[in-house]
C-alpha positions in Angstrom: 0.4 17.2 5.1 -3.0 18.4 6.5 -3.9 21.7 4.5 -5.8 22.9 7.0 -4.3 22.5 9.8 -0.5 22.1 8.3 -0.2 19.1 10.7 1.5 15.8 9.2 -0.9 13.2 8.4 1.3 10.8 7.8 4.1 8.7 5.1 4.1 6.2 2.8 6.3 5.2 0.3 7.7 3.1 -3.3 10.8 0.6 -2.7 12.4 -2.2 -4.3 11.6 -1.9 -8.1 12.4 -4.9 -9.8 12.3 -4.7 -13.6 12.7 -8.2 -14.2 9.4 -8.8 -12.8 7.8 -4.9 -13.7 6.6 -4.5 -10.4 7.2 -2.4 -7.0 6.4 -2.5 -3.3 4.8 0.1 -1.1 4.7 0.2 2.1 5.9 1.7 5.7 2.7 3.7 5.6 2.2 5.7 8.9 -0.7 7.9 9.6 -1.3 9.7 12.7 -4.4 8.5 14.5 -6.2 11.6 13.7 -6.6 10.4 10.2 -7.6 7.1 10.6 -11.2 6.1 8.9 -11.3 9.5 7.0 -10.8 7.6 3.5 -6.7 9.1 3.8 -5.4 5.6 3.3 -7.5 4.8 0.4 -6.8 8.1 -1.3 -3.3 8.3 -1.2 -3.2 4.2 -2.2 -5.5 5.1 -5.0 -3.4 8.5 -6.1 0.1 5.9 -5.9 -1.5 3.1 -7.9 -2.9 4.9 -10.6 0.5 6.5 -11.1 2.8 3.4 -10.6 0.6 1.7 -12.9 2.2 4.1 -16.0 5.3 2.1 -15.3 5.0 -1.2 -13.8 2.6 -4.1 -14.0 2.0 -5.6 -10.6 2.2 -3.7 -7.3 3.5 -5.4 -4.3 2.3 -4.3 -0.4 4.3 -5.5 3.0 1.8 -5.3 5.7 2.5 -6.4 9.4 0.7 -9.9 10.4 -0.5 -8.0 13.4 -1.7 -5.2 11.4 -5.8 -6.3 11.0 -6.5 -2.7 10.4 -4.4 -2.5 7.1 -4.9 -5.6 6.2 -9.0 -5.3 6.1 -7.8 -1.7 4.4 -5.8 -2.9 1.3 -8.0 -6.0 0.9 -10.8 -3.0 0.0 -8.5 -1.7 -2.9 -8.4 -5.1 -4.8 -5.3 -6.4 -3.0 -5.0 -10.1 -2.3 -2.3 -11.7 -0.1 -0.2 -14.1 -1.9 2.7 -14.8 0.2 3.9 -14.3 3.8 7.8 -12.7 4.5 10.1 -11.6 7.6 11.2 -8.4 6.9 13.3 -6.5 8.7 13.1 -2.5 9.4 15.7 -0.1 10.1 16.6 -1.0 13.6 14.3 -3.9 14.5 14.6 -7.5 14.7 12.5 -8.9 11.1 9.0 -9.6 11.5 6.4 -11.5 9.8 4.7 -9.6 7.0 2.1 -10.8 4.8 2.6 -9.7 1.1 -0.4 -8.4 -1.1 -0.5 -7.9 -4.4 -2.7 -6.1 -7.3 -2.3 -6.6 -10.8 -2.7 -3.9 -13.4 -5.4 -5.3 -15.3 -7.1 -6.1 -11.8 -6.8 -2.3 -10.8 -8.2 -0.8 -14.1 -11.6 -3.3 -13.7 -11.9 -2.4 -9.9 -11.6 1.4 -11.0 -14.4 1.3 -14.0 -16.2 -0.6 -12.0 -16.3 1.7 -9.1 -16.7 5.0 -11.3 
C-alpha cells in the first residue's frame, strides 16, 4: 500500500518451502506502473530476503522469460539464474520461467558490501 496516497502498489509473495532443501520461492510480484523505477521492487525484495534468510538458506525466484524488466531487476540484488521451468498459474496455460537463485552467504556479502 501507498501511505500517501492509500493506493495499492502492488503484491508479492513466499511459496513452496521445501525443508529438505532449506529454501523458498518468491514470486508473482505485481506492481502497478506507477511504481515502477522508484526502488519499490528492490525494497520490498530486500525487506523479504533479510527476513527469509532467519529461516532458510537459499532463496528461489520464478521470473517470466519475457519479463527483461525483472530479470535485469533481481540480477541487481545478487540473483543468478540457474535453471529454466514451465510453470503454470492459476488459470493459464504453463509458461516458461527462468529460475534465480541467491544464497545466504551470497546475500550477507552483497549487503556489507553495499552498507
Amino acid at each position: 500500500m501507498d501511505k500517501a496516497t492509500g493506493s495499492i502498489a502492488g503484491s508479492t509473495r513466499m511459496y513452496d518451502y521445501n525443508a529438505q532443501n532449506n529454501s523458498i520461492l518468491i514470486g508473482y510480484t505485481f506492481y502497478a506502473t506507477a511504481y515502477w523505477g522508484k526502488g519499490v521492487n528492490h525494497a520490498v525484495k530486500a525487506l523479504l530476503l533479510d527476513y527469509l534468510f532467519q529461516h532458510v538458506t537459499e532463496v528461489y525466484f520464478h521470473i517470466g522469460a519475457n519479463n527483461i524488466r525483472s530479470q535485469i531487476a533481481i540480477g541487481r540484488l545478487g540473483a543468478e539464474k540457474v535453471s529454466e521451468q514451465q510453470v503454470a498459474y492459476f488459470g493459464e496455460l504453463p509458461k516458461l520461467n527462468y529460475v534465480y537463485k541467491i544464497a545466504k552467504e551470497a546475500w550477507l556479502v552483497r549487503k556489507q558490501v553495499s552498507s
